[in-house]
C-alpha angles and dihedrals in degrees: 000000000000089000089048083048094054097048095048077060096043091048096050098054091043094064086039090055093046085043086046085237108142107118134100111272095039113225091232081187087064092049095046093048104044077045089055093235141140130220130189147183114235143165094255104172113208091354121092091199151343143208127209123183134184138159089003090297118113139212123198118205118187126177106263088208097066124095106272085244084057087042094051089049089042092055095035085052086051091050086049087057103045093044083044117036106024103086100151143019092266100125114250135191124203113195112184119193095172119020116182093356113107114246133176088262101046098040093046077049088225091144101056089183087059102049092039087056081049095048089046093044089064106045084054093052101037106020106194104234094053089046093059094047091052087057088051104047100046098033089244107202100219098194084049106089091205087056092052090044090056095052094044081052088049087058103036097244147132108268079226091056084046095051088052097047094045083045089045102048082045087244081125114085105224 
């Protein structure tokens, strides 16, 4: 699991690197478009987002209702699945209910493809190495809620994304 994980990392600053995205916040525009994607806001329901592919192109939907935190995971969980889970032109469909959002499916970790767009999600969003600089940088105070608040606002995420991922690379004290 620790090497998938890895590579999950590995293979999202990569693509911010070829999108010359690697920056807080991450220009999600720059990642859709050097990925030839497109990525739309729509009235989803129930859904927070959806993927179609066919004929190797993708869509994005994302639920144009949602906070625009909830709308840039939304869209980098989409591109997690598209770099992930797209590995021929058979057409595919992703329709996420609950991204991000535990449910009984993604923390028992029963849908592997879920938790690895989150996963990914997350390492597009909060690359490590850039979250650790921005620690650095600002003398972020990581058991002061304000402090994690402010680096969830520098890169344009949930506090509660932020939490995960600080909980995630082991920054947070238990």
């Amino acid at each position: 699991m620790k090497n998938q994980t890895q590579q999950i990392e590995q293979k999202a600053a990569q693509i911010l690197r070829a999108s010359d995205a690697y920056r807080a916040p991450i220009p999600l525009e720059s990642v859709v478009n050097q990925l030839g994607l497109i990525a739309q806001a729509r009235g989803l329901a129930d859904a927070s987002g959806v993927l179609v592919v066919e004929n190797g192109r993708g869509v994005i939907g994302y639920n144009s209702a949602h906070s625009s935190v909830r709308q840039r995971f939304t869209i980098a969980h989409e591109i997690g699945h598209y770099v992930l889970h797209v590995k021929s032109q058979q057409p595919r469909l992703f329709i996420d209910k609950s991204v991000f959002r535990r449910d009984d499916e993604s923390s028992t970790g029963n849908d592997h493809e879920e938790v690895e767009a989150n996963q990914f999600a997350a390492a597009l969003l909060m690359p490590s190495e850039l979250v650790r600089n921005e620690i650095k940088k600002h003398a972020f105070d990581l058991d002061d809620e304000d402090d994690v608040g402010n680096l969830a606002k520098r890169f344009n995420v949930s506090t509660a994304a932020m939490s995960f991922r600080l909980e995630n690379l082991g920054l947070l004290r238990s």
